[in-house]
Backbone as numpy.savetxt, mean C-alpha at the origin, in Angstrom:
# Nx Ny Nz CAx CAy CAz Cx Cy Cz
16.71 -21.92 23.49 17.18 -20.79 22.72 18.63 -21.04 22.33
18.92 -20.52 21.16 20.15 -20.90 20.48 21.44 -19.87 21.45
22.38 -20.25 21.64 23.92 -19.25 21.93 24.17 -18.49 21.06
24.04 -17.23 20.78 24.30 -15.84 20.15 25.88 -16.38 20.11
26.48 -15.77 18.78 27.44 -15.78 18.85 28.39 -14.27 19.15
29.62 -14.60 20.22 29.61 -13.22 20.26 31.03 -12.45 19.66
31.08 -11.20 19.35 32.74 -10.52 19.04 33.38 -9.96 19.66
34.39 -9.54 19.58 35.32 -9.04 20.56 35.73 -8.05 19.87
35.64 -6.72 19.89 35.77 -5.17 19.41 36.95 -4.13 20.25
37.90 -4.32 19.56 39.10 -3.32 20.63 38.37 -1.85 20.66
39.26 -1.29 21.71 38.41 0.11 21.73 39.48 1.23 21.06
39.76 2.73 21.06 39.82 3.18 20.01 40.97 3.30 20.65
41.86 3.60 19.08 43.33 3.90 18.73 44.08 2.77 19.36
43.45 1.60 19.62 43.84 0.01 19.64 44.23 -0.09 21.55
43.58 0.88 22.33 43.64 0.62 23.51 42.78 -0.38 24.31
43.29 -1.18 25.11 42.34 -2.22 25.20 41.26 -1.88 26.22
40.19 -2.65 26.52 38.96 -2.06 26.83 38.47 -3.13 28.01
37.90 -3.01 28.99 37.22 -4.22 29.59 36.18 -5.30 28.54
36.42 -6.51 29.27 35.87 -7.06 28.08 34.09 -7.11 28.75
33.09 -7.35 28.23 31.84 -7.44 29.03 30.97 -8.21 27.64
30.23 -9.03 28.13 29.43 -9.78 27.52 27.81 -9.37 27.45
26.86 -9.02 26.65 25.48 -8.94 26.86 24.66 -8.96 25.55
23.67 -8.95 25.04 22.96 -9.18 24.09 22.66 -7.21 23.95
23.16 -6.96 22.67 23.10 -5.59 22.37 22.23 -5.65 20.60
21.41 -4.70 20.38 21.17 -4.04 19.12 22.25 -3.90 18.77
22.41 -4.26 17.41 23.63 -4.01 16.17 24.00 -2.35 16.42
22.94 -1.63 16.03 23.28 -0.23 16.36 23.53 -0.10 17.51
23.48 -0.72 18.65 24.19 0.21 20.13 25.78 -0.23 19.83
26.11 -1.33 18.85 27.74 -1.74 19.04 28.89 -0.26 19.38
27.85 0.88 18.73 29.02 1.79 18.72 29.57 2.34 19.55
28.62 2.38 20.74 27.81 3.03 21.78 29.02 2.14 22.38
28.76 0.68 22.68 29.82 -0.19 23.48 31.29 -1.25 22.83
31.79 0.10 22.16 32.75 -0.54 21.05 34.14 -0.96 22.25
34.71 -1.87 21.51 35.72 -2.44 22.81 35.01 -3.90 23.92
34.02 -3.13 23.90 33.42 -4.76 24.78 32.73 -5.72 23.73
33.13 -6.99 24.55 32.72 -8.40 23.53 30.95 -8.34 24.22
30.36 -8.32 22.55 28.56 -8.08 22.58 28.08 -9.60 21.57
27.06 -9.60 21.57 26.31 -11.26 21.11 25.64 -10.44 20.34
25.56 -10.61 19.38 24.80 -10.03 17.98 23.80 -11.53 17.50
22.56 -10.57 17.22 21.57 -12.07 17.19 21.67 -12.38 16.08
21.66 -13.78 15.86 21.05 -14.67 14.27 19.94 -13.87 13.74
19.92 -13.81 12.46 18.65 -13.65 11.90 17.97 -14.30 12.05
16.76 -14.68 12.06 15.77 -15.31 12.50 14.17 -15.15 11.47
14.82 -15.61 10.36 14.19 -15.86 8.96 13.16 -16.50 9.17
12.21 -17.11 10.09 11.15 -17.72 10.32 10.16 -17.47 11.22
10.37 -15.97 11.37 9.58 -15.63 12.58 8.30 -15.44 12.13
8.29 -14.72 11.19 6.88 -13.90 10.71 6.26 -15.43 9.61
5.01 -15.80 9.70 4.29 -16.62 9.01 4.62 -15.81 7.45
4.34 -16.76 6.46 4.56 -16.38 5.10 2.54 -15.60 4.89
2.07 -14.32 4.32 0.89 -14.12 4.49 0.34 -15.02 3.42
-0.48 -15.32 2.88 -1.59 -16.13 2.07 -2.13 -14.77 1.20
-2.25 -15.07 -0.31 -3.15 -13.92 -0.87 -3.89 -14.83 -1.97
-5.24 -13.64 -1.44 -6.29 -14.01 -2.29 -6.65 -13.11 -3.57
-6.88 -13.81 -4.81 -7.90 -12.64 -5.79 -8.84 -12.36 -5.50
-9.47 -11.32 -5.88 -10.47 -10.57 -5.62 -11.07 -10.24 -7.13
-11.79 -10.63 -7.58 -12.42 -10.24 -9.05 -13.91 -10.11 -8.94
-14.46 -9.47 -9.70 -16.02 -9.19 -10.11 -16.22 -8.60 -11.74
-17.06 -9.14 -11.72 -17.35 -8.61 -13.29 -18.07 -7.36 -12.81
-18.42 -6.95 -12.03 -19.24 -5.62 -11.55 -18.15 -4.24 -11.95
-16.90 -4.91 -12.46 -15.77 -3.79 -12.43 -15.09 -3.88 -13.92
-14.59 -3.62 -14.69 -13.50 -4.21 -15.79 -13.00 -4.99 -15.62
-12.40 -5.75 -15.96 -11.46 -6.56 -16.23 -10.33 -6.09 -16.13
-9.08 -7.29 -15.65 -7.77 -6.25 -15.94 -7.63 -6.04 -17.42
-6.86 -5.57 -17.67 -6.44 -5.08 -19.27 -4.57 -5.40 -19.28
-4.40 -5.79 -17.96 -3.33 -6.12 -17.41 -2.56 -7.36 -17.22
-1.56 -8.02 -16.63 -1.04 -9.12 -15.82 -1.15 -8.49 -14.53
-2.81 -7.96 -13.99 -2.99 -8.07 -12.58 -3.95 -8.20 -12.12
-4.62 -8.18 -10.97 -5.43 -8.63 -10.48 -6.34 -7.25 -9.95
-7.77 -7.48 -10.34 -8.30 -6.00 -9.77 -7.80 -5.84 -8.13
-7.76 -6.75 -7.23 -7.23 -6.71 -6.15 -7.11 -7.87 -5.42
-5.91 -7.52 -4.50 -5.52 -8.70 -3.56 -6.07 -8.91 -2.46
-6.70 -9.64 -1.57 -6.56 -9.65 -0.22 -4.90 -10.34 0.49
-4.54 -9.77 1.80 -3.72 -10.74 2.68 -3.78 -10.17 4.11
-3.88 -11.01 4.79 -4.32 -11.09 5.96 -5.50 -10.34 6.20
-5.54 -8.91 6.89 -6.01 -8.29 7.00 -6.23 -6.74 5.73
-5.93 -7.35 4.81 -6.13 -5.78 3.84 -6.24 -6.00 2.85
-7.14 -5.34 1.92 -6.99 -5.37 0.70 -6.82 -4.22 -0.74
-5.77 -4.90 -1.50 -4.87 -3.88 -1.91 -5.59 -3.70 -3.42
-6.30 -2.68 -3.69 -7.21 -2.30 -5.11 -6.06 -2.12 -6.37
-6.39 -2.72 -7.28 -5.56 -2.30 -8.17 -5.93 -0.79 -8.83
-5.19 0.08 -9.63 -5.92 1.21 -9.90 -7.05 0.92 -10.89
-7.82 2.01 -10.80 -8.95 1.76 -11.65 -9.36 2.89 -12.63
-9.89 2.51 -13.62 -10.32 4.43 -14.66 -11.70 4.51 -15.34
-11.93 5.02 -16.07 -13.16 5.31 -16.15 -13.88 3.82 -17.28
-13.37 2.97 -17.05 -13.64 1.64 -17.89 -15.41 1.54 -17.54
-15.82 1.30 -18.69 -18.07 0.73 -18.22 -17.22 -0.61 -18.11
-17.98 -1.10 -16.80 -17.61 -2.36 -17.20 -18.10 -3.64 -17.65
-19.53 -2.53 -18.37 -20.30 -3.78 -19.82 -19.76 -4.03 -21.38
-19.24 -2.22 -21.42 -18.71 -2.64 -22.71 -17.16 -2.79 -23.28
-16.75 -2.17 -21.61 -14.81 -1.93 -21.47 -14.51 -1.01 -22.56
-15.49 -0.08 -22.75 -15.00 1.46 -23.11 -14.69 2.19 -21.81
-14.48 3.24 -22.14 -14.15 4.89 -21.63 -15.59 5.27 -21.62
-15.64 5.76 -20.13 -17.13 6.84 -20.24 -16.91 7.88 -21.11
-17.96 8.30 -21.13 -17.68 9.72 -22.17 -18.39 10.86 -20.82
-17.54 12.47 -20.79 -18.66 13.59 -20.35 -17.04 14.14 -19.34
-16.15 13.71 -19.78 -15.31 14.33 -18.78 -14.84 13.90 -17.09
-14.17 14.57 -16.41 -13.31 14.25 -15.39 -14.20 14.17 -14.39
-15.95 14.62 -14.57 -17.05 14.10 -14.32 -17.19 12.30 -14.19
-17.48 12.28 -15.24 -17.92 11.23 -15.16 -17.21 10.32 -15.55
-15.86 10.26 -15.52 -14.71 9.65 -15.12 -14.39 9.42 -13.90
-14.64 9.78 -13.09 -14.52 10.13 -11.84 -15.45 9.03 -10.90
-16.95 9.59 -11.58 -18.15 8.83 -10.82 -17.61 7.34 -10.98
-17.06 6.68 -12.16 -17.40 5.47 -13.19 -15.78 4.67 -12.32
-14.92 5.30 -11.89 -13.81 5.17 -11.48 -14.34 4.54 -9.97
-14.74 5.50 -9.06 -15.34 5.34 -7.81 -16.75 4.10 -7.49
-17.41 4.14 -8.79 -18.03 3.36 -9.29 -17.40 1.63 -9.17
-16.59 1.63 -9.93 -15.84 0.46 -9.80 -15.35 -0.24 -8.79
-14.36 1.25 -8.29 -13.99 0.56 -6.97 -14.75 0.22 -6.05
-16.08 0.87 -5.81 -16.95 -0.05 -4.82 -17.23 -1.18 -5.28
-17.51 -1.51 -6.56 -18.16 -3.06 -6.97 -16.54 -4.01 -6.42
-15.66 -3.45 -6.22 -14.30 -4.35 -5.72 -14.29 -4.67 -4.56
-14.87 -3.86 -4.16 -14.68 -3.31 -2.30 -15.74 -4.48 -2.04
-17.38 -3.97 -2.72 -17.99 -5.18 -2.22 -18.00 -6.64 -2.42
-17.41 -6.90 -3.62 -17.08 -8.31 -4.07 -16.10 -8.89 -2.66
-15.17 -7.93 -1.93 -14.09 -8.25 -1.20 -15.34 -8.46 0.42
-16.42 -8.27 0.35 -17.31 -7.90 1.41 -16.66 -6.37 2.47
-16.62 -5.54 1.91 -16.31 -4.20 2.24 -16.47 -3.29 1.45
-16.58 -2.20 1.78 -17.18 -0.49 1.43 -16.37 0.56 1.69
-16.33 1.62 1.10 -15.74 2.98 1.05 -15.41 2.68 2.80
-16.01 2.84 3.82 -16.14 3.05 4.99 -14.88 1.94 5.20
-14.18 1.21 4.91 -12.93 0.14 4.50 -11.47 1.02 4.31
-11.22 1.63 4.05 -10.41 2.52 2.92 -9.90 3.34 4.02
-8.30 3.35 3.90 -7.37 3.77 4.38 -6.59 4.53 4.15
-6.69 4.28 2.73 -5.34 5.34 1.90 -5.60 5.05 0.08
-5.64 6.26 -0.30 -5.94 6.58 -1.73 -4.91 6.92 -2.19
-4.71 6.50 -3.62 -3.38 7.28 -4.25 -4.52 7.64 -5.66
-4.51 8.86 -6.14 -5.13 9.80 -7.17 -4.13 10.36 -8.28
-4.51 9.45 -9.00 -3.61 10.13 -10.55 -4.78 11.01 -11.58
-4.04 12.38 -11.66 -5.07 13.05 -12.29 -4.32 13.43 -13.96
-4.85 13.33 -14.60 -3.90 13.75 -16.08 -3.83 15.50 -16.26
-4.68 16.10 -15.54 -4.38 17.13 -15.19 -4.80 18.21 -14.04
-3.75 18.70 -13.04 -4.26 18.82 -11.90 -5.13 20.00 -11.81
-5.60 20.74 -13.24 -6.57 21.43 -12.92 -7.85 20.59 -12.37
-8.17 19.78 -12.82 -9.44 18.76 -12.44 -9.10 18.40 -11.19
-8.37 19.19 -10.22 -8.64 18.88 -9.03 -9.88 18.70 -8.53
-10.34 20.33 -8.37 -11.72 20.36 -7.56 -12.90 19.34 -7.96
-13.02 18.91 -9.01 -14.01 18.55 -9.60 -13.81 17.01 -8.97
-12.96 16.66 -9.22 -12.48 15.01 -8.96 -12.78 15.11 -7.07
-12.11 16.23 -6.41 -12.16 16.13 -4.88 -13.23 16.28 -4.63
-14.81 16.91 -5.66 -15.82 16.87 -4.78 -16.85 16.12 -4.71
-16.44 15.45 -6.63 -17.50 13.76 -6.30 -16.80 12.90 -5.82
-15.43 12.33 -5.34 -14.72 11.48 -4.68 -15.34 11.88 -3.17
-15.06 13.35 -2.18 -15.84 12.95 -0.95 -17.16 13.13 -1.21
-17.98 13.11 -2.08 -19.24 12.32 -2.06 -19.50 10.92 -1.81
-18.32 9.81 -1.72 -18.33 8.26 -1.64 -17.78 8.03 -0.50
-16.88 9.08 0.16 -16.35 8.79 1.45 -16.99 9.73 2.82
-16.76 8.49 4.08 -17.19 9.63 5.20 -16.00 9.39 5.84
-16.07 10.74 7.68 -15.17 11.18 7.84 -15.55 9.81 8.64
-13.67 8.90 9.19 -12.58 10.17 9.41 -12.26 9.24 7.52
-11.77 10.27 6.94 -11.32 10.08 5.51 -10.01 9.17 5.70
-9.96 8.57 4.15 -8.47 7.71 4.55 -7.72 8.66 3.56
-6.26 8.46 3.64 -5.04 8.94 4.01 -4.76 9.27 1.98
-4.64 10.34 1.53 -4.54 9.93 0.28 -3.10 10.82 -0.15
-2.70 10.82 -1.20 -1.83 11.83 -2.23 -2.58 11.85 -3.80
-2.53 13.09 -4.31 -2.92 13.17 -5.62 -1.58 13.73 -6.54
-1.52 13.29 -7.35 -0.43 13.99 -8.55 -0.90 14.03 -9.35
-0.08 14.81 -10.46 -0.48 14.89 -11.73 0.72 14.18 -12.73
0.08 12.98 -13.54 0.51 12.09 -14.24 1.07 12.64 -15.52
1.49 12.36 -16.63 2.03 12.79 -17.49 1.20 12.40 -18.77
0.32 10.86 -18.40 0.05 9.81 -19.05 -0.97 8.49 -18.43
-2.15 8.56 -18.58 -2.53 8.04 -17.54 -3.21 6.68 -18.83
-3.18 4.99 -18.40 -3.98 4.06 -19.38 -5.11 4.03 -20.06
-5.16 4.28 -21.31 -6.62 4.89 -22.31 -6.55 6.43 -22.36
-5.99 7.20 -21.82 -5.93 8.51 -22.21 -7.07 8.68 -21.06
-6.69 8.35 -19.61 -7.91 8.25 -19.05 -7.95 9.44 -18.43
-8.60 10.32 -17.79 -8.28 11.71 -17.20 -8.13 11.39 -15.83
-8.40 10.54 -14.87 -8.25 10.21 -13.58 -8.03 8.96 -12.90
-7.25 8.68 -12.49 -7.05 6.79 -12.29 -7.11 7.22 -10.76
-7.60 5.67 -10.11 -7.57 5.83 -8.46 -6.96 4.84 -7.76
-6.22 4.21 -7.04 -5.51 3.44 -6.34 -5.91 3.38 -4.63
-6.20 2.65 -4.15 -6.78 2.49 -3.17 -6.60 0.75 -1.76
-6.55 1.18 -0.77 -6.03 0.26 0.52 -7.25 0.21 1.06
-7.29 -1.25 1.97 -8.37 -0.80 2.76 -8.05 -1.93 3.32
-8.66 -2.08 4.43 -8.67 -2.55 5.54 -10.03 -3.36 6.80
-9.79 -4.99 6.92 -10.85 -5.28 7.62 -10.84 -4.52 9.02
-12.73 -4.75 9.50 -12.29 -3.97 11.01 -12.97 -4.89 11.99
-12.54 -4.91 13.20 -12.82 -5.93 13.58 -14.48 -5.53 14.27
């Protein structure tokens, strides 16, 4: 193990202090200001660099983007958002926040399973609605695809959502062992 290097900190209104040596958190310095403490090196090589994979299926759209329908790394995989795209003809469903909704949820499973995982995967949702009256409607065919315990979501209401879409979905998930 490398020698911490250490400082020497007067104590207050420049009175001097016992000096004492020990390996302290940056934040306790304040706590033991006046005594000489070993503040650690960074240690820029601890954590492995993660590896990421694409994740694509034609079972879903295409991006329309510079992104990837989703990533894997290590353990998770990160959905890109998705909207009511068919993804035979890369239109817009037609019938409303209905079936925007289904066609959205739709997708993201063909991602989930391309990734070999399912709704039952899913950790945390992020829900862009173009308008938050279409709450209820969106919250009650969405937990039609999920069971409990539900993953972790937020919904807002967008200003502007890609294609004039009425509901986009963003979504985490997670291998289990």
């Amino acid at each position: 193990m490398k020698k911490r290097p250490t400082h020497r900190y007067s104590g207050a209104f420049g009175i001097p202090t016992p000096r004492c040596t020990f390996p302290l958190s940056p934040l306790l310095l304040v706590l033991f200001a006046g005594c000489q403490v070993e503040i650690p090196e960074a240690e820029t090589d601890v954590l492995p660099q993660p590896e990421f994979e694409e994740i694509a299926t034609a079972a879903a759209p295409e991006a329309i983007g510079p992104y990837s329908q989703a990533i894997r790394t290590d353990h998770a995989l990160y959905l890109s958002g998705q909207i009511g795209l068919d993804p035979e003809t890369g239109e817009m469903v037609e019938g409303g926040i209905e079936a925007e909704t289904h066609q959205v949820m739709e997708n993201l499973g063909a991602v989930l399973e391309a990734a070999g995982m399912d709704f039952g995967h899913v950790v945390q949702a992020q829900v862009f609605l173009a308008d938050l009256d279409d709450f209820s409607v969106m919250n009650e065919i969405y937990a039609g695809y999920l069971e409990a315990p539900h993953p972790a979501r937020a919904t807002i209401e967008a200003a502007r959502l890609p294609r004039d879409a009425r509901v986009e979905i963003v979504m985490t998930a997670v291998e289990r062992p």
